[in-house]
Backbone bond lengths (Angstrom), bond angles and torsions (degrees), N, CA, C in turn:
res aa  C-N    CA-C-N  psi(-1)  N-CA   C-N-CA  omega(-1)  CA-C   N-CA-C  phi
1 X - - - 1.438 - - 1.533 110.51 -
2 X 1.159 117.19 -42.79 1.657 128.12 176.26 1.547 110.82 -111.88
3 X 1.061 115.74 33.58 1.359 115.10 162.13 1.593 108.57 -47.38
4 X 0.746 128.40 -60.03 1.501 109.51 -177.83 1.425 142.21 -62.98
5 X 1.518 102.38 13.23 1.538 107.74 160.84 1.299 124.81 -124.89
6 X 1.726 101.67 26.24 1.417 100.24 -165.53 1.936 102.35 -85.91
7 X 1.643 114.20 -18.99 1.692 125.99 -175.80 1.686 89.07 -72.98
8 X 1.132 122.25 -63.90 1.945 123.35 -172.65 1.366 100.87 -53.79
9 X 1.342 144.50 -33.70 1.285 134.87 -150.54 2.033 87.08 -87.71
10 X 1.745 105.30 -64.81 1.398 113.32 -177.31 1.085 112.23 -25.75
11 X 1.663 107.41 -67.35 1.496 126.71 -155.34 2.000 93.92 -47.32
12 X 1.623 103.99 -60.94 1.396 101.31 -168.16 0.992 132.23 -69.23
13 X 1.951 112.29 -4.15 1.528 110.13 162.48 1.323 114.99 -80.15
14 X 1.463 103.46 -16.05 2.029 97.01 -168.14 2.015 90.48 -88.59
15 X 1.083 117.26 -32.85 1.532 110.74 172.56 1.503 106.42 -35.94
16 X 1.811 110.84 -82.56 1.216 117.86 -178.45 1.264 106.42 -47.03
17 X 1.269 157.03 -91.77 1.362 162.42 -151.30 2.197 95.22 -46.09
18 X 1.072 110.33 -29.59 1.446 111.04 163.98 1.780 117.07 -67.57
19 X 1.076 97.06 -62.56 1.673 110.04 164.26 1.230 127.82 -23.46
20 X 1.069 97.42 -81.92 2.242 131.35 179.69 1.713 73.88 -50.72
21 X 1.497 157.03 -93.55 1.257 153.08 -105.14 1.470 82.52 -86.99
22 X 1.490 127.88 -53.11 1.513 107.54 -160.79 1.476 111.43 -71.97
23 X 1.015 116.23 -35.44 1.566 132.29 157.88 1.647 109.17 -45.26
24 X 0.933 121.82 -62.19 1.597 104.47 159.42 0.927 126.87 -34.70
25 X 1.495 127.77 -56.90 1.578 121.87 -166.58 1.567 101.04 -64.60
26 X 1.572 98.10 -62.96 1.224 100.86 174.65 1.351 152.81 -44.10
27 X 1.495 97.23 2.73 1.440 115.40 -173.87 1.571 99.31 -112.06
28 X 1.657 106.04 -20.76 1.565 106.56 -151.46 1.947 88.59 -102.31
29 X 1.463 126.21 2.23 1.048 139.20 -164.11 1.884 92.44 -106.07
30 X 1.239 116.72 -56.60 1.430 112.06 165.85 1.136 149.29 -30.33
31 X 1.588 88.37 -56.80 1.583 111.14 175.79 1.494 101.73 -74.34
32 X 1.361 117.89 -41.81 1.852 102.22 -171.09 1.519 99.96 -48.04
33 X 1.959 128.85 -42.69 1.306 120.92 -153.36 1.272 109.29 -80.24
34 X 1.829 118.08 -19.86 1.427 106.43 167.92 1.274 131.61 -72.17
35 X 1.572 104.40 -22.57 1.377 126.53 160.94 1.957 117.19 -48.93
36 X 1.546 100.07 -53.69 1.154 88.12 175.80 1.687 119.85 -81.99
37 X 1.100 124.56 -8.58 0.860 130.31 -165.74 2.020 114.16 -86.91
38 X 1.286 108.21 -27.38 0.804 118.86 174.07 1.690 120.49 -89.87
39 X 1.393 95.46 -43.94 1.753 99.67 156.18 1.652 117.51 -44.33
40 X 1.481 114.99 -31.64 1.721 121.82 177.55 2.030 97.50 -63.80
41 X 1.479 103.80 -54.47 1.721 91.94 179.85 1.335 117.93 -71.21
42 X 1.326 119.05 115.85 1.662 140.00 -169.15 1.720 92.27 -98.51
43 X 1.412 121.02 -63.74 1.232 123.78 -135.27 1.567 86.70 -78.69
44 X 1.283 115.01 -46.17 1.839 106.65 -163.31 1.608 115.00 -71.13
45 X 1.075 88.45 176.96 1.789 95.75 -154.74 2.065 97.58 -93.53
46 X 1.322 105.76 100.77 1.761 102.53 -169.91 1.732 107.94 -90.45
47 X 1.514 102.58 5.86 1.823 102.33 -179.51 2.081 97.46 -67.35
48 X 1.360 102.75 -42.55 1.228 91.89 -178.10 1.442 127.13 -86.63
49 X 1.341 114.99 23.93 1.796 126.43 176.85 1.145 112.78 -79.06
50 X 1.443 139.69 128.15 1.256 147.89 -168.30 1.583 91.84 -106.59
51 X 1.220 95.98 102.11 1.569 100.16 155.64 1.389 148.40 -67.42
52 X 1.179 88.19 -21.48 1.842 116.52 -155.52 1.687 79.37 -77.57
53 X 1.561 118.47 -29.98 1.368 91.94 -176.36 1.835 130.54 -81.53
54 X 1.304 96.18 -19.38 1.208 94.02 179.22 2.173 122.59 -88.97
55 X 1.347 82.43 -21.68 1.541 97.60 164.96 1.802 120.11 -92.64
56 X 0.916 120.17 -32.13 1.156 126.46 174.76 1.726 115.55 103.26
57 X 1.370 129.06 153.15 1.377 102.69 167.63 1.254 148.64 -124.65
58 X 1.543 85.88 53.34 1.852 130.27 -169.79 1.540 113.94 111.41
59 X 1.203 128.63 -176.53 1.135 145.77 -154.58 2.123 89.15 -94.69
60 X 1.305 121.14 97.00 1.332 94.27 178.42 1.860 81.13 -115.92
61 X 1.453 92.70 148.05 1.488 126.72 163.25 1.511 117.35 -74.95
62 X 1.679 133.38 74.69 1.177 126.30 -166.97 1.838 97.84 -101.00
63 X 1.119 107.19 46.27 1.941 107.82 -168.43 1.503 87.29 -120.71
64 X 1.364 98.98 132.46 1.786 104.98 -160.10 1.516 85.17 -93.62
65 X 1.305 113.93 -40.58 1.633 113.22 -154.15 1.638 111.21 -100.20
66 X 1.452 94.06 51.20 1.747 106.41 -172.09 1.771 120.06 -97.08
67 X 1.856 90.42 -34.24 1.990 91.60 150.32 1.127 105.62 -78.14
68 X 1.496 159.68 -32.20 1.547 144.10 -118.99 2.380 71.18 -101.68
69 X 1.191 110.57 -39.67 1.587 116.32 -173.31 1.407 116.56 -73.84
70 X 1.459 111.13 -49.97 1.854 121.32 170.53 1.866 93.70 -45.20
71 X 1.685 111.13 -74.55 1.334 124.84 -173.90 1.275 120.85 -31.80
72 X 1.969 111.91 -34.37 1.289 100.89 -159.73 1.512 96.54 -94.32
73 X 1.211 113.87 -27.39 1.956 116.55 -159.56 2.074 79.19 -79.50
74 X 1.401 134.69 -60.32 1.204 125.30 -176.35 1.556 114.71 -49.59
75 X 1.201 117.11 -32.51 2.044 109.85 164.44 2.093 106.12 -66.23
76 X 1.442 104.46 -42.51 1.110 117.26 -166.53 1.657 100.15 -54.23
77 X 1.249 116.11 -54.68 1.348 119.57 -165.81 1.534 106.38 -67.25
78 X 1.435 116.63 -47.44 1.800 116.96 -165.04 1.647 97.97 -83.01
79 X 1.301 119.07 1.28 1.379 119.25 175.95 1.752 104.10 -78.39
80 X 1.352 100.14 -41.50 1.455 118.72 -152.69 1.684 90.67 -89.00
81 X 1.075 122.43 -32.25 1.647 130.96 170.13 1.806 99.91 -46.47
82 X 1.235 102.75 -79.54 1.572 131.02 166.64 1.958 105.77 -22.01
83 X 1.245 101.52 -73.28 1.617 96.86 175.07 1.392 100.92 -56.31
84 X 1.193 149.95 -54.47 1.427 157.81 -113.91 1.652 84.92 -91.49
85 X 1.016 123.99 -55.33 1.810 140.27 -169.73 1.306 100.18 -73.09
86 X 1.359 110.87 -56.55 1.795 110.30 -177.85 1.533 104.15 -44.13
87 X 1.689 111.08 -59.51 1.964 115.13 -167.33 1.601 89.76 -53.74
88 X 1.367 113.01 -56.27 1.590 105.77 -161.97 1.151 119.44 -55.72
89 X 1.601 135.91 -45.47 1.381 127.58 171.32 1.606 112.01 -58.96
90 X 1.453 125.06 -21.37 1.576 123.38 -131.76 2.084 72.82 -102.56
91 X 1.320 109.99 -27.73 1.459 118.46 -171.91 1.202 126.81 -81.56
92 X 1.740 109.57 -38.67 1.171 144.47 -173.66 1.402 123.70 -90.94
93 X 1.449 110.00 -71.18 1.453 134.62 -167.98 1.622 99.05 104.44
94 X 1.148 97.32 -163.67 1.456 107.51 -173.72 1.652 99.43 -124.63
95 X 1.318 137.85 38.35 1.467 133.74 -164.19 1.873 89.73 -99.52
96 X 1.583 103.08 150.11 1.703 108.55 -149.28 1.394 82.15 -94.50
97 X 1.740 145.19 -3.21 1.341 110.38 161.77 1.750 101.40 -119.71
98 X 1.180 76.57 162.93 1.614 93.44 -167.67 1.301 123.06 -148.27
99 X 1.292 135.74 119.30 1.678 125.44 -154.03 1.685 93.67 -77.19
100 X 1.222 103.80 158.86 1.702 122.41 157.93 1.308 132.19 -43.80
101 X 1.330 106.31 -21.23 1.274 98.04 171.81 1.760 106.81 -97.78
102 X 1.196 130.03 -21.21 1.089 135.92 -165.03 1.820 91.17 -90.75
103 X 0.847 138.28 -28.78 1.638 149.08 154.83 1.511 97.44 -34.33
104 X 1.178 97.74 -92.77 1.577 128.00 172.18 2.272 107.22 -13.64
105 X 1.931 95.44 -70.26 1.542 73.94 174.76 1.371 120.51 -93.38
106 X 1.580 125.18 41.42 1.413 133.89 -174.94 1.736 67.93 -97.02
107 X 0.992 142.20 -67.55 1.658 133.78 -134.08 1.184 110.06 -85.86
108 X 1.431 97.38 -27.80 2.038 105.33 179.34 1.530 90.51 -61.11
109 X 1.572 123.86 -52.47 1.351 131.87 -153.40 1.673 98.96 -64.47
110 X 1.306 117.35 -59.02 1.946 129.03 155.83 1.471 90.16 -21.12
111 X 1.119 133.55 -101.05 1.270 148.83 -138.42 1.601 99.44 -63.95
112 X 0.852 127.36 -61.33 1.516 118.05 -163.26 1.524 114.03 -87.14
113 X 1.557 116.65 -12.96 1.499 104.60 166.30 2.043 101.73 -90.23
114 X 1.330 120.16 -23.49 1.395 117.17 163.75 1.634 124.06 -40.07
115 X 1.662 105.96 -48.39 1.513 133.80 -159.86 1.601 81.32 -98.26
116 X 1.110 146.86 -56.31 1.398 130.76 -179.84 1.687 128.18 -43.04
117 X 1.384 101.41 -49.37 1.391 121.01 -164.84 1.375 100.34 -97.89
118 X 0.877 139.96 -35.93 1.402 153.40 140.77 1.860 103.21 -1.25
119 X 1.662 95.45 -80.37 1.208 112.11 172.82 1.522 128.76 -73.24
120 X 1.184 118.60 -5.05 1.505 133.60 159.11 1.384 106.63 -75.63
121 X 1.394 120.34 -40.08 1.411 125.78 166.43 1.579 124.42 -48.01
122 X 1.322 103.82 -49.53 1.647 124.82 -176.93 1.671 116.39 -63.51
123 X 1.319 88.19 -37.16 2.007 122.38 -165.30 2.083 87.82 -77.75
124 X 1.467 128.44 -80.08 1.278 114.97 171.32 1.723 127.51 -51.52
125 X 1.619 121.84 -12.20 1.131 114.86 -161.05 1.730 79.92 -92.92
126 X 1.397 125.50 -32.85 1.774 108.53 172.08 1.098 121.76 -107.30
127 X 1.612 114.46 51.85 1.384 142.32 148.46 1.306 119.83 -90.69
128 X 1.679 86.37 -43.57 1.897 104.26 179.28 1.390 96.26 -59.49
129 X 1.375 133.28 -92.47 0.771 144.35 158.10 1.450 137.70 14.27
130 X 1.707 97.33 -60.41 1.829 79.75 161.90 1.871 110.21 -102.64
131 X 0.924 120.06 38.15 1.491 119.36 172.52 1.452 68.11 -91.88
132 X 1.854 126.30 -88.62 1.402 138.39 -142.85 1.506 107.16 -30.73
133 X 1.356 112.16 -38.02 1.807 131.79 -158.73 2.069 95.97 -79.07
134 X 1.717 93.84 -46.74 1.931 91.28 177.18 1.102 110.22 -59.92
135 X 1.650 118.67 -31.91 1.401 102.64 -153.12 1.725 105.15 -81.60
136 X 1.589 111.39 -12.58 1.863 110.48 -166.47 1.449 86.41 -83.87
């Protein structure tokens, strides 16, 4: 039915999973030089060095309005599912054979009211958002 997002979906997991790895080294190449670099200062006093700042002290999520965004693009999408089925029966019918090409724009129709509403979802959830942000 969604064959056509299965090459964009791949492609962008092997991107990221490319990413995160060079970012590893590259992260794991850093730290050795602060390592050595700090091993070079003998005389200064390293009990009082805050590390946490230069390494960080994990990935923290301080974005308040990160369900009000998950929530809105996840209504956005099963909304856009919902239209996607409505055009297709309202276009189609519901009869159990159906040629290939009429297959074919049942999924375009899936896909692009999904990817539409989806993003109508995203578009009001940072509406919410910056009203919530004017009003503090």
């Amino acid at each position: 039915m969604m064959e056509f997002i299965s090459i964009p979906v791949t492609f962008g997991i092997g991107a990221y999973a490319f990413y995160k790895l060079v970012e590893l080294f590259a992260r794991k190449k850093e730290r050795i030089m602060i390592i050595e670099r700090l091993s070079q200062i003998s005389s200064t006093n390293i009990e009082n060095l805050d590390i946490s700042r230069i390494f960080g002290e994990g990935k923290n999520f301080n974005n308040k309005f990160l369900s009000l965004r998950i929530g809105s693009l996840l209504m956005g999408l099963g909304f856009g599912l919902l239209v996607g089925i409505v055009i297709a029966y309202g276009m189609y019918g519901s009869s159990g054979s159906l040629s290939y090409e009429t297959m074919q724009s049942m999924s375009v129709v899936y896909g692009a009211s999904t990817l539409c509403f989806g993003g109508v979802g995203l578009l009001l959830g940072f509406i919410v958002e910056s009203k919530m942000s004017k009003n503090k």
